[in-house]
C-alpha positions as CSV (number, residue, x, y, z in Angstrom):
1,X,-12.2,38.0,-39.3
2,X,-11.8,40.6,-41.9
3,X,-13.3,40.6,-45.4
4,X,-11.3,42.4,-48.4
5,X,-14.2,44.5,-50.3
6,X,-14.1,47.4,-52.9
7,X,-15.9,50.2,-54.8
8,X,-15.7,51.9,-58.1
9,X,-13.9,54.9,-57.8
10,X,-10.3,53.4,-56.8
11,X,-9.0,51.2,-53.8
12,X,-5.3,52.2,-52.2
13,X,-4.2,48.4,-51.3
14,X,-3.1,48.3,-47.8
15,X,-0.7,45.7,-45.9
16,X,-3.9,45.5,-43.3
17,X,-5.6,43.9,-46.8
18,X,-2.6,41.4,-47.4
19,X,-2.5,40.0,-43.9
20,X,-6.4,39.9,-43.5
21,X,-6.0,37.2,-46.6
22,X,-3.0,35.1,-45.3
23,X,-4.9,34.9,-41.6
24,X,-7.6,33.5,-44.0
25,X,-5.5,31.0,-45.1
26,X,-4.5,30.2,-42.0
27,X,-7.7,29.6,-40.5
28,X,-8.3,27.3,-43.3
29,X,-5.1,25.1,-42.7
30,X,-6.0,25.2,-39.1
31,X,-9.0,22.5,-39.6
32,X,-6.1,20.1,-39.7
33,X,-4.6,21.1,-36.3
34,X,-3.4,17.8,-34.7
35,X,-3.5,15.8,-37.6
36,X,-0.6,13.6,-39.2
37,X,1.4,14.6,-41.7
38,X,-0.8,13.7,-44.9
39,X,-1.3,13.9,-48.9
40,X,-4.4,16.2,-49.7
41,X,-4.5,15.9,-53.3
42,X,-2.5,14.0,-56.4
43,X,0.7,13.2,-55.2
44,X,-0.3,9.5,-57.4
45,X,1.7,6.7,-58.4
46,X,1.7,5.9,-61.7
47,X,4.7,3.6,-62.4
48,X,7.9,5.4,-61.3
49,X,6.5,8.7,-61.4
50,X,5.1,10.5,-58.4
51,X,2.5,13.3,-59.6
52,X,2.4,16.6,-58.4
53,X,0.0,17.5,-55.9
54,X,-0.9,19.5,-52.1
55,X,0.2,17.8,-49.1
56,X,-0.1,18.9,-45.4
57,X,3.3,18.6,-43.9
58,X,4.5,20.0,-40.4
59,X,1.2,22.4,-39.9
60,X,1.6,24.0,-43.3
61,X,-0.1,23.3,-46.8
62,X,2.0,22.6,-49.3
63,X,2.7,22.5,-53.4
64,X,4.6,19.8,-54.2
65,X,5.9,19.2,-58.0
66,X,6.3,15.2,-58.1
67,X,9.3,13.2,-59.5
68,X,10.1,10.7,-62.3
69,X,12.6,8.4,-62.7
70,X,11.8,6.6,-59.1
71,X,14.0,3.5,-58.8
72,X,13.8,3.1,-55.3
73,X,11.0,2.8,-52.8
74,X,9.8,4.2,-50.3
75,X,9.8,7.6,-51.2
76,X,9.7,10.7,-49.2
77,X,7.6,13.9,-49.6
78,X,9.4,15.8,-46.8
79,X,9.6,19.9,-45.8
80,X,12.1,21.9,-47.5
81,X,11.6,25.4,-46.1
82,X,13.3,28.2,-47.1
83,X,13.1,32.4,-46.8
84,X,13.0,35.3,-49.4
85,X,14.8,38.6,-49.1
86,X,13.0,41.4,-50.4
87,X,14.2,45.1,-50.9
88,X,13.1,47.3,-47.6
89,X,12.7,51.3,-47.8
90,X,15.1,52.1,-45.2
91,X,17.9,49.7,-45.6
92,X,19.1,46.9,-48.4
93,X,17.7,43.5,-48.6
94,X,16.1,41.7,-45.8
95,X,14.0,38.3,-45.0
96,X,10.3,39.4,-46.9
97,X,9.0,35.7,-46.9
98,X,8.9,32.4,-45.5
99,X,8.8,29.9,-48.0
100,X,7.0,26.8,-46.8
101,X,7.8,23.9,-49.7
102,X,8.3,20.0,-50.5
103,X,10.6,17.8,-51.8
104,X,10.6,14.7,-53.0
105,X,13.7,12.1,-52.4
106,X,14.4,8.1,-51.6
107,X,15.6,9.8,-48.0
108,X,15.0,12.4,-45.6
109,X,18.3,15.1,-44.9
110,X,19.2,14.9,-41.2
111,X,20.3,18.1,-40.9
112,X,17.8,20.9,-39.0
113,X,15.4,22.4,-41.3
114,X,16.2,26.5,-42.1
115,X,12.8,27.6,-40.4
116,X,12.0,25.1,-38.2
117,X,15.5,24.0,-36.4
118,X,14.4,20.4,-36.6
119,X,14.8,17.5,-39.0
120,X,12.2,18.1,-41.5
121,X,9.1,16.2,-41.5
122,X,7.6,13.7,-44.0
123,X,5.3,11.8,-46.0
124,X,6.2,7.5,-46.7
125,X,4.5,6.7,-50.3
126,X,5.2,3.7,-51.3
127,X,5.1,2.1,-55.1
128,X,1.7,1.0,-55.0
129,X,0.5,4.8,-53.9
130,X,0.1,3.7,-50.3
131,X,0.3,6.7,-48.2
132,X,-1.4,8.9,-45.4
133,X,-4.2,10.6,-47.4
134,X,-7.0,13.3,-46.1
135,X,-9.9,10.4,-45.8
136,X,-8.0,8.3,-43.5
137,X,-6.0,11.4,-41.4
138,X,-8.9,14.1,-41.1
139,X,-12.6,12.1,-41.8
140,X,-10.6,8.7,-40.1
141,X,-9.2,10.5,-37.2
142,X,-13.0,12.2,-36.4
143,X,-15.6,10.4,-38.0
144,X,-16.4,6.9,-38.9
145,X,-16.5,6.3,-42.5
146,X,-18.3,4.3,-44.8
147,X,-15.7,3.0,-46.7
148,X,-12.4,3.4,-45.5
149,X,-9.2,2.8,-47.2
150,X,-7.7,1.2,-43.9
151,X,-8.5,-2.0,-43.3
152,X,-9.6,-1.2,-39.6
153,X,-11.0,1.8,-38.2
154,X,-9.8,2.9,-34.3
155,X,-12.3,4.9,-31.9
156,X,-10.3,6.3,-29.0
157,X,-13.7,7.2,-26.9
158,X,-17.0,5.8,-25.9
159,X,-19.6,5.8,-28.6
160,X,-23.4,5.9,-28.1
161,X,-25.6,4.5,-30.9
162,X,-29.7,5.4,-30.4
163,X,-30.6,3.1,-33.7
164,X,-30.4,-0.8,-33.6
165,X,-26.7,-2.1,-34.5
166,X,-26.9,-5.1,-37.6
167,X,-23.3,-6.9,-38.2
168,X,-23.5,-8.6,-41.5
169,X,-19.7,-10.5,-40.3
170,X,-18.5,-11.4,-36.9
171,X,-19.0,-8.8,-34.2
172,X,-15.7,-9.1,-31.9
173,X,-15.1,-7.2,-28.5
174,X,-11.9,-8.1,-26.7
175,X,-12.8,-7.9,-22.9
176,X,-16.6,-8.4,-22.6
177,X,-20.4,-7.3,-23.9
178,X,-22.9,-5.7,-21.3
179,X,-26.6,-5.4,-21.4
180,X,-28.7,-3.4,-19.4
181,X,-32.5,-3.1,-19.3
182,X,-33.5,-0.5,-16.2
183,X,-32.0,-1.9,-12.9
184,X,-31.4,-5.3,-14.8
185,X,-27.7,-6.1,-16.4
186,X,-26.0,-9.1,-18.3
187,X,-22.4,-9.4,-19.1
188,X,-20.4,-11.9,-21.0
189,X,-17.1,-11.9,-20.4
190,X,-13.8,-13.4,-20.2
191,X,-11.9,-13.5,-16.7
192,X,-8.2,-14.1,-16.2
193,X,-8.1,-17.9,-15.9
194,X,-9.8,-18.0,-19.2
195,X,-13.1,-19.2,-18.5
196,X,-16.4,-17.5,-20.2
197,X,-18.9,-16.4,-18.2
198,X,-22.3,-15.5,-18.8
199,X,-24.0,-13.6,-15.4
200,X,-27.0,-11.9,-14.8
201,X,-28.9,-9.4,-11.7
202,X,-32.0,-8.7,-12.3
203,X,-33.7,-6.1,-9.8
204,X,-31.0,-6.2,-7.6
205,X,-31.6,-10.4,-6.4
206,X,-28.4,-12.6,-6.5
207,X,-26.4,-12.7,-9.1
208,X,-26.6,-15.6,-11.5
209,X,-23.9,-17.2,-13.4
210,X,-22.6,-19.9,-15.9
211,X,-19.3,-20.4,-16.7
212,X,-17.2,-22.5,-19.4
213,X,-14.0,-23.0,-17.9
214,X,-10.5,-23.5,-19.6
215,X,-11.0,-27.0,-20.2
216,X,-14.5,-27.3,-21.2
217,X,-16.6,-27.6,-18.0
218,X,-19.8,-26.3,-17.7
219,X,-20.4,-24.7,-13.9
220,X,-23.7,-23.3,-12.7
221,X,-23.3,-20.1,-9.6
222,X,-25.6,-18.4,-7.4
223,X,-23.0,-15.1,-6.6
224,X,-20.1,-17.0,-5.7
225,X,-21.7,-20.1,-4.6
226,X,-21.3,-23.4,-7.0
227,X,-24.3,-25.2,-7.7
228,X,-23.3,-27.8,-10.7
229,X,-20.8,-28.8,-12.7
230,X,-20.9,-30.4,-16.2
231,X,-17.5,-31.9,-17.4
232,X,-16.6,-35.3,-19.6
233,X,-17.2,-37.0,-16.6
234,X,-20.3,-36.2,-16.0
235,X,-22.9,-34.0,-13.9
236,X,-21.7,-33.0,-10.0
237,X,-24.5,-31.4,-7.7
238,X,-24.1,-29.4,-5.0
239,X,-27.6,-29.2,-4.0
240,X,-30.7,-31.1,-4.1
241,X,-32.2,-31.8,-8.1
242,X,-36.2,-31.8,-8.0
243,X,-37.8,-33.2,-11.0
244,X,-41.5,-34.5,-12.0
245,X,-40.0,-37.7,-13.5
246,X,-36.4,-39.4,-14.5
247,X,-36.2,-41.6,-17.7
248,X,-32.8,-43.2,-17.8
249,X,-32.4,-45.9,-20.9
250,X,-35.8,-47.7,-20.6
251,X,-36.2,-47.1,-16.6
252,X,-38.7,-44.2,-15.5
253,X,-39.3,-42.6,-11.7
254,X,-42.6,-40.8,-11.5
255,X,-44.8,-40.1,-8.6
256,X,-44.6,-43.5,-6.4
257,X,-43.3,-45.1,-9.5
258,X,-40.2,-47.3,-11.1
259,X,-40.6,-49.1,-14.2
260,X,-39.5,-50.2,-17.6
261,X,-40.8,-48.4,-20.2
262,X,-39.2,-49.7,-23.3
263,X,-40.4,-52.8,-23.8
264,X,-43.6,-53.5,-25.4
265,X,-44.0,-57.1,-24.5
266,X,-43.9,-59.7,-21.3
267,X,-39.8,-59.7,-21.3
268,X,-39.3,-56.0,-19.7
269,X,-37.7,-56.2,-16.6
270,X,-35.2,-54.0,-14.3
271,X,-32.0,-55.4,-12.8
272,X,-31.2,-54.6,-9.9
273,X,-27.6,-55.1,-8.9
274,X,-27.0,-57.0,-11.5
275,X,-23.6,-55.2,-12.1
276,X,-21.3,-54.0,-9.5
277,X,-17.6,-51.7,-9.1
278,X,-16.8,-49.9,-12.4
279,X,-19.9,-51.9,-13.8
280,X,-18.5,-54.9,-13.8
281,X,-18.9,-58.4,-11.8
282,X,-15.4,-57.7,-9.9
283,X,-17.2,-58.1,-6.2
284,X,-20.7,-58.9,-4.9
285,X,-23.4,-56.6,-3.9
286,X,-25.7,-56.8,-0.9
287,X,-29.4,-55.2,-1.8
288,X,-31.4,-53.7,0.9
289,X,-34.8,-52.6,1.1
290,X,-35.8,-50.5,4.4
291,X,-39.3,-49.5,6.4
292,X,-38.5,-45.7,5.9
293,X,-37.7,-45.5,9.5
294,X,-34.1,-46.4,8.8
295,X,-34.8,-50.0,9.6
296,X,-34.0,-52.9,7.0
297,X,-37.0,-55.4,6.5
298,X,-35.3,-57.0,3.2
299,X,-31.5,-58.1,3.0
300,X,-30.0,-59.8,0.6
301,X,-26.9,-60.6,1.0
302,X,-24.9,-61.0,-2.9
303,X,-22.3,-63.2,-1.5
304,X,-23.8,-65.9,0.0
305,X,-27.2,-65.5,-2.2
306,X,-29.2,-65.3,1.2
307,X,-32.6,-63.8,1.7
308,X,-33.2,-62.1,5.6
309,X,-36.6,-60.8,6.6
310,X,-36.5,-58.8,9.7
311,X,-40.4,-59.2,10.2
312,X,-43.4,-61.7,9.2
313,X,-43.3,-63.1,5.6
314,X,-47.0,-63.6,4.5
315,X,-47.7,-65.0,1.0
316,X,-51.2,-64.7,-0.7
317,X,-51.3,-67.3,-3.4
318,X,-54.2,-69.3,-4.7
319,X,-52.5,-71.9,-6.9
320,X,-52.1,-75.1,-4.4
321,X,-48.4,-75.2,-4.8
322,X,-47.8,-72.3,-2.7
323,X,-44.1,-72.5,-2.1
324,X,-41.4,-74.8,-4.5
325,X,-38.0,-76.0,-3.1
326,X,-36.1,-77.4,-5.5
327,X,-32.9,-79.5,-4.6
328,X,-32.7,-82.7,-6.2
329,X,-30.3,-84.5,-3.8
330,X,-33.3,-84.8,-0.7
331,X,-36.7,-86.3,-1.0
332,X,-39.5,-83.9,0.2
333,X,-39.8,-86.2,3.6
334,X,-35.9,-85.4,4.7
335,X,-35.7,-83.8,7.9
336,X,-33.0,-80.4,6.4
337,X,-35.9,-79.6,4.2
338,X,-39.1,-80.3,6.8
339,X,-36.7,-77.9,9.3
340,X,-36.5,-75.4,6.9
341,X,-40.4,-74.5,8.5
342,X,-41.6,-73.7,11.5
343,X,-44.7,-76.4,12.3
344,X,-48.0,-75.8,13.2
345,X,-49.8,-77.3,16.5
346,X,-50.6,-80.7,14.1
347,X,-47.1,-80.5,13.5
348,X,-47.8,-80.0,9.8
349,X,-46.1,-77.4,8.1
């Protein structure tokens, strides 16, 4: 780039000198190469006046007067470009200048624009002053800013923070949020069907997953495998649950153990049984109690009320009245009840 200097004694003024300050001007309108059309300066609203001011239409800087009188909005700050004949040495007139101005009108001509051959170009303002401004189309198409007259902000590319990120509002991300942490990752995302799903791989082991589906279940994953599923109707497991203890109302299992727990007098009990299908008393219930082995050594059968051992029945009692039967039709002497025993060699029972 050239630089116009002089010394005392007299400067001739060259056209070298003239073009060396026009490229100069250039360069400096080039900064907003691939920017929008956009006001740099004034150009305010101010009831139906429109003040003067530079704007930056079609590649070119521009002076632009302003109107008055504006009875109709939007308005339009568009290109009127024009040339300038200036006298040449060895002929008459010819084109000296280019003439790069703006106009300001409630529409924009349709008819091809004298230097460009194309339907001029233009800036919308509307009565409240809203318009394309240099903050939002230069620092707002490069930079971040810190208080932008948009509303919201785009970034086109990847950005990479070093510093910690604080949100003071909602922080929003329309597909899904990754963390890493060395080989380790976490992502929570959103899959077609809708459901949320929170998944983790840490140091390359299986990958593990819960997901919230469409209508509110809860479902637990190893990779793709199912493990549980939490929904209004409950808890389903796929695989076996191993716990130190279970407390359900006022019943606990621990160790060897099942008892009630909630009582803290002589009236605590648990019921087996004691309700049947869809917890009502629709249909009996037959209780059995096995050897382990697969075998049943305790039946009782909730129909009939009977009680079947399938081995010996030893009772170790030391109140006298060892065993009661009570039915108040037969004397104790009456052969149904004496057979209900198996006699001894005295023949007592």
């Amino acid at each position: 780039m050239k630089e116009f200097t002089s010394q005392t004694g007299g400067r001739y003024t060259y056209i070298d000198d003239i073009m060396n300050l026009q490229n100069l001007a250039l360069a400096f309108t080039s900064i907003f190469d691939e920017c929008d059309n956009f006001i740099i300066s004034g150009c305010q609203v101010s009831g139906t006046s429109i003040s003067a001011g530079y704007v930056y239409i079609n590649g070119k800087i521009r002076y632009c007067t302003g109107t008055s009188g504006v009875s109709k909005w939007p308005m339009y700050l568009y290109e009127n470009n024009s040339v300038e004949r200036v006298s040449y040495a060895d002929s008459g007139d010819k084109i000296g200048r280019n003439i790069y101005g703006c106009a300001v009108s409630s529409s924009v001509p349709i008819a091809n624009d004298v230097l460009t051959e194309a339907p001029p170009q233009f800036i919308s303002i509307t009565s409240d002053g809203t318009a394309l401004r240099l903050k939002e189309a230069l620092f707002g198409k490069y930079a971040l800013m810190i208080d932008s007259p948009n509303s919201v902000q785009t970034v086109q590319k990847d950005i990479v923070i070093d510093g910690t990120v604080t949100a003071n509002k909602d922080l929003t991300a329309q597909k899904g949020i990754n963390l890493t942490s060395g080989t380790a990752k976490a992502s929570i995302t959103y899959n077609a069907s809708g459901a949320l799903s929170i998944q983790s791989q840490l140091n390359g082991k299986p990958v593990y997953k819960v997901t919230i589906t469409e209508d509110g279940a809860i479902q637990f994953y190893i990779g793709d495998t199912l493990l549980a599923s939490l929904d209004s109707n409950g808890m389903t497991l796929k695989v076996t649950m191993s716990l130190n203890s279970i407390k359900a109302g006022n019943i606990v299992v621990a160790s060897n153990h099942i008892y009630n727990t909630g009582v803290a007098a002589d009236t605590g009990s648990i019921n087996i049984n004691m309700l049947g299908y869809n917890e009502g008393d629709s249909y009996y219930r037959d209780t059995k109690i096995g050897d382990g082995k697969n075998t049943v050594i305790l039946e009782i059968i909730g129909k009939s009320k009977a009680s079947i051992f399938y081995g010996p029945v030893k009772i170790s009692h030391a109140d006298s009245s060892l065993l009661s039967l009570k039915n108040a039709s037969l004397p104790k002497t009456d052969n149904q009840l004496i057979t209900c025993f198996k006699k001894d060699r005295s023949g007592s029972c």
